[in-house]
NUGU-308502 format. One record per atom (N, C-alpha, C, CB): x, y, z. Coordinates in steps of 0.2 Angstrom, whole numbers, plus 5000, padded with zeros to 4 digits. Last residue first. Glycine has a CB too. Layout:
N
XYZ;...
***
This chain:
210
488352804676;488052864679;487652844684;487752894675;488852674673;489352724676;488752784679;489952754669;487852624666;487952594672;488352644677;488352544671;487952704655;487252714660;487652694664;486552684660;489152674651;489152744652;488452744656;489052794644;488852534647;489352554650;489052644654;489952544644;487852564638;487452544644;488052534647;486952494644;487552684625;487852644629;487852624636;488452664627;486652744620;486552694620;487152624623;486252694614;486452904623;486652864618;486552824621;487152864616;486253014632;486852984634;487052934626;486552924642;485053064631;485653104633;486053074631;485753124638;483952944632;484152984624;484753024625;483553034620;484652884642;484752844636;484652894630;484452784635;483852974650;484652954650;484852914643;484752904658;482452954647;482953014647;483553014645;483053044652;482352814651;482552824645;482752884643;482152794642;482752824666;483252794662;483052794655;483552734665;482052894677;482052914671;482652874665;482152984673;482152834688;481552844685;481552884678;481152864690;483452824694;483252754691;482152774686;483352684700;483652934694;483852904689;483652864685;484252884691;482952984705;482653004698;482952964696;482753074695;483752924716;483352904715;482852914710;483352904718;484853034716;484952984716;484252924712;485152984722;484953204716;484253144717;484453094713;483353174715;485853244709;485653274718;485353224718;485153334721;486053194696;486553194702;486053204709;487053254702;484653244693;484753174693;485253164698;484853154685;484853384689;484153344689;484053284693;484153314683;486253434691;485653454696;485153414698;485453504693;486353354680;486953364685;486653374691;487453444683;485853434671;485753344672;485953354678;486253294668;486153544664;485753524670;485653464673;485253544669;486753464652;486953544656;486653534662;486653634653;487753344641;487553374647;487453444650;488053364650;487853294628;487353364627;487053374635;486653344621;488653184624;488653254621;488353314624;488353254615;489953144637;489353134633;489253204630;488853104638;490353064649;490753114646;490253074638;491853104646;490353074667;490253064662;490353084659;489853064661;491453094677;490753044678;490353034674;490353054682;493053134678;492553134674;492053094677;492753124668;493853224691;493653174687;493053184684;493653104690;494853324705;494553314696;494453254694;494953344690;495353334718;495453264715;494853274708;495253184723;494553474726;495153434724;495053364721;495653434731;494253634734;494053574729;494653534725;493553624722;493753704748;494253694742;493953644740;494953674744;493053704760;493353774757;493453774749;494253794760;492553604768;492153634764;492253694760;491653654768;493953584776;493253604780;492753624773;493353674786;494753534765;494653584768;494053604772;494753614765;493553474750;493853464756;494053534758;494453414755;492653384740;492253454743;493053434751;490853444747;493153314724;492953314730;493053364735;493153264733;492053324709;492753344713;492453354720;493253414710;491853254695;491453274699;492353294703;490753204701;490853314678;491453334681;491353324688;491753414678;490253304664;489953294671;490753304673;489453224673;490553364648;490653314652;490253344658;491553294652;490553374631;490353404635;490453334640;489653434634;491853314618;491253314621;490953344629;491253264620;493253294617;492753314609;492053324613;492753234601;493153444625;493453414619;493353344622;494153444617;491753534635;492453494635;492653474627;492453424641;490953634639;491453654629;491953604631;492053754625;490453624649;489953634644;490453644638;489453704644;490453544662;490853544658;490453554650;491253494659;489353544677;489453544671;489953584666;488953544668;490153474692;489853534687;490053504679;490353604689;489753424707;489753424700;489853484696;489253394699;490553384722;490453444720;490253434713;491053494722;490453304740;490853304731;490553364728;490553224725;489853294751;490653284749;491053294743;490753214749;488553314751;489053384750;489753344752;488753464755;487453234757;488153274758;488553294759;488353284758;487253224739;486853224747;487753204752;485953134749;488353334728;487953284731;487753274738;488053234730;487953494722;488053454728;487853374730;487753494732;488053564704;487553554713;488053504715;486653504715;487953654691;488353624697;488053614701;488753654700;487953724674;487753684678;488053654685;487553644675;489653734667;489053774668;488453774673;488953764664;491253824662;490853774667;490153814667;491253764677;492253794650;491453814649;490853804656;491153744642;493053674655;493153724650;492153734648;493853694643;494053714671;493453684669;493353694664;492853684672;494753744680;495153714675;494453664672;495953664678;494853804690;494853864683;495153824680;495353944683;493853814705;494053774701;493953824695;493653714702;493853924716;493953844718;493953794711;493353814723;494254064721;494054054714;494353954718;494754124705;493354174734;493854144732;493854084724;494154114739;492754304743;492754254736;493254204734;492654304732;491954344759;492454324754;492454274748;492854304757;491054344766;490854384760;491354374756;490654464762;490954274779;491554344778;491154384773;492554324774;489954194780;490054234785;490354294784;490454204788;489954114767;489254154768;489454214774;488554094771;491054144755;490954134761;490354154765;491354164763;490854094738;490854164743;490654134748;490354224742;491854024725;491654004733;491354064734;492253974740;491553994707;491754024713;491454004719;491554094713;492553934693;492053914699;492053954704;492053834701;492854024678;493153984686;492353974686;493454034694;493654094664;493154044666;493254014674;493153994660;494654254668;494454174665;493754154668;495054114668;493854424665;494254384670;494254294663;493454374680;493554484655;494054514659;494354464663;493654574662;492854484637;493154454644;493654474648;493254404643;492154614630;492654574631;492754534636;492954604630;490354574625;491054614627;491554564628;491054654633;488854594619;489254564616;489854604622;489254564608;487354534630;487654604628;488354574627;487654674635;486354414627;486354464632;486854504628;486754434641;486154314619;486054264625;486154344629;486854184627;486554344607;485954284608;485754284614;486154204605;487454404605;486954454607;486454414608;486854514601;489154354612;488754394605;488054424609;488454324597;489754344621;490154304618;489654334610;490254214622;489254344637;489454414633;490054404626;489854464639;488654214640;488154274637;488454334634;487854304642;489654124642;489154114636;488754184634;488654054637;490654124651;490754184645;490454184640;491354184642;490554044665;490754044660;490754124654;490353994658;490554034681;490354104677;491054094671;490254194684;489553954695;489853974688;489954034685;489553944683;489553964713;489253974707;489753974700;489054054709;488953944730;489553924726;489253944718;489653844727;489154014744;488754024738;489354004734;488254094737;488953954761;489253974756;488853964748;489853934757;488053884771;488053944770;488353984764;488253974774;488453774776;488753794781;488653894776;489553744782;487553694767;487353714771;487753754775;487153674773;487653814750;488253734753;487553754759;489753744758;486853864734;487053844742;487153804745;486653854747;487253894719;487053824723;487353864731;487453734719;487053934701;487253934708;487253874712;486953984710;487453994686;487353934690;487353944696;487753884688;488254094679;487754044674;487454024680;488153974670;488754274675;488854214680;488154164676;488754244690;489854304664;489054304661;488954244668;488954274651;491154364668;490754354662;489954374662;490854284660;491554524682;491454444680;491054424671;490654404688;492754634679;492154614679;492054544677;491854644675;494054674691;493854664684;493054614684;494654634680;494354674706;494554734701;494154734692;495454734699;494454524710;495054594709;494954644704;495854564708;492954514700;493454484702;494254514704;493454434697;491354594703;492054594701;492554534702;492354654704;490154564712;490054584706;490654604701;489554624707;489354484723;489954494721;489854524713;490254434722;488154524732;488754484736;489354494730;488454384738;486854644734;487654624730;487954584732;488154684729;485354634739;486054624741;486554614737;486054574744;483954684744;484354634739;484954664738;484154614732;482354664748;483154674752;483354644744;483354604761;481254574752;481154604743;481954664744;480054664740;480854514762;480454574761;480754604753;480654624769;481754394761;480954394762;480454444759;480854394771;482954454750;482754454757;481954414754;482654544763;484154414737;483654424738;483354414746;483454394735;485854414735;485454374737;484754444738;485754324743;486954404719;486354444723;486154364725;485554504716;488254434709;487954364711;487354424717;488654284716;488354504689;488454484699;488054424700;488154554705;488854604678;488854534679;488854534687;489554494675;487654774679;488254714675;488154654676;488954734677;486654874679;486754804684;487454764682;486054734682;486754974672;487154994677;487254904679;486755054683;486354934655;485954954661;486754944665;485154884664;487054874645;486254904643;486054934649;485554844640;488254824645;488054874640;487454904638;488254854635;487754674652;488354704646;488054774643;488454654638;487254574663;487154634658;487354654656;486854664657;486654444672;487154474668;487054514664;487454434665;486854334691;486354384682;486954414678;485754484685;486054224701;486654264696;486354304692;487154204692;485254254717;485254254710;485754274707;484854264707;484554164730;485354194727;485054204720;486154124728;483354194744;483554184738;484154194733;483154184736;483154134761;483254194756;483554154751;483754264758;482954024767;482354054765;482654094759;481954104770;484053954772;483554014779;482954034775;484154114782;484553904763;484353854771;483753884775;485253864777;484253994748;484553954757;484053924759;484754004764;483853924734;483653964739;484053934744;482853964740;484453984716;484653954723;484253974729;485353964725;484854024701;484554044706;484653964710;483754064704;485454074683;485354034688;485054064694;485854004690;484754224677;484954154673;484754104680;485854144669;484254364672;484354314678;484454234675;483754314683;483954484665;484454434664;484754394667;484854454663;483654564677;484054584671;484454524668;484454644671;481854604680;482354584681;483154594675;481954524681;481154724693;481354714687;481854664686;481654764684;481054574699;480754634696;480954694697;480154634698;481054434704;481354474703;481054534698;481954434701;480054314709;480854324711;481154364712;481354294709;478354314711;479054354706;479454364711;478854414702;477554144714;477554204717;478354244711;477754184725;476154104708;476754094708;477154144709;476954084703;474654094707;475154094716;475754084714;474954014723;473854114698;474254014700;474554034705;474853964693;473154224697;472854154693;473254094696;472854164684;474654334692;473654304693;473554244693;472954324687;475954294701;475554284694;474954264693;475754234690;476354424713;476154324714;475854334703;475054284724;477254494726;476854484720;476854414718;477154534715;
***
């Protein structure tokens, strides 16, 4: 199905509260979602087929319900990497108010096994994330760092499993997507630098750095 008039084609229908999205390598599409208390769907990660197939890849952590997943992203070797902060089930602005069952992480799913494993729980609020070209490193946005939201970058080791050596790459007020925007594509940067200056402030240390 497509939106009269402009060929835009529909991801998802019915939808519930789809927040992030990712397409593979191969075509098919990932989407995080979240719903509290209003429909069976709850908090999961779903991939989508060609033919409209859709797929549960994860929708618990041992036993206990994910938050409010935020963000996704496909490695090439297939793995679905995603957020899942606690902004949606935290009141009624954003989805269905509950209690939190799991912590805040970063998750791996294995594209092969289907296995999940938790690669970073020391983010506070993680939100936004991609890959740099390469995929050596790993970003993510740091949506409730103290005193200020941060870019967070860490390096992609273990054949592509694990995540290690944490640092900051920026530390600024009002990072979420950036990360995505601009990290991936190197070469936006330089074409958007007064974006960056109204995100960032006016310090040209902090550009240089970015």
């Amino acid at each position: 199905a497509s939106l009269d008039g402009f060929g835009v084609p529909i991801a998802a229908s019915p939808a519930s509260d789809e927040f992030g999205s990712a397409v593979a390598y191969d075509g098919a599409q990932f989407l995080v979602t979240w719903t509290r208390n209003q429909d069976a769907y709850g908090s999961r990660v779903t991939r989508t087929e060609y033919d409209g197939t859709l797929t549960v890849l994860l929708d618990n952590w041992q036993g206990h319900r994910l938050n409010s997943p935020n963000d996704v992203v496909v490695k090439s070797d297939g793995s679905i990497w995603f957020t899942d902060p606690v902004f949606g089930i935290l009141g009624y602005y954003e989805g269905y108010m509950a209690t939190p069952e799991v912590g805040q992480h970063v998750y791996r799913i294995d594209g092969e096994t289907g296995e999940a494993t938790i690669v970073a729980d020391d983010v506070l609020g993680p939100n936004g994330l991609c890959f740099a070209p390469g995929e050596s490193m790993l970003y993510v946005v740091e949506s409730r760092g103290v005193p200020h939201r941060k870019i967070l970058a860490y390096d992609v080791t273990a054949n592509g499993r694990e995540l290690r050596h944490k640092r900051v790459v920026i530390d600024a007020e009002e990072p979420r997507a950036i990360a995505k925007a601009v990290v991936a594509n190197p070469h936006k940067a330089r074409q958007l630098t007064g974006q960056i200056a109204n995100l960032f402030g006016d310090d040209r240390a902090q550009r240089r750095k970015f």
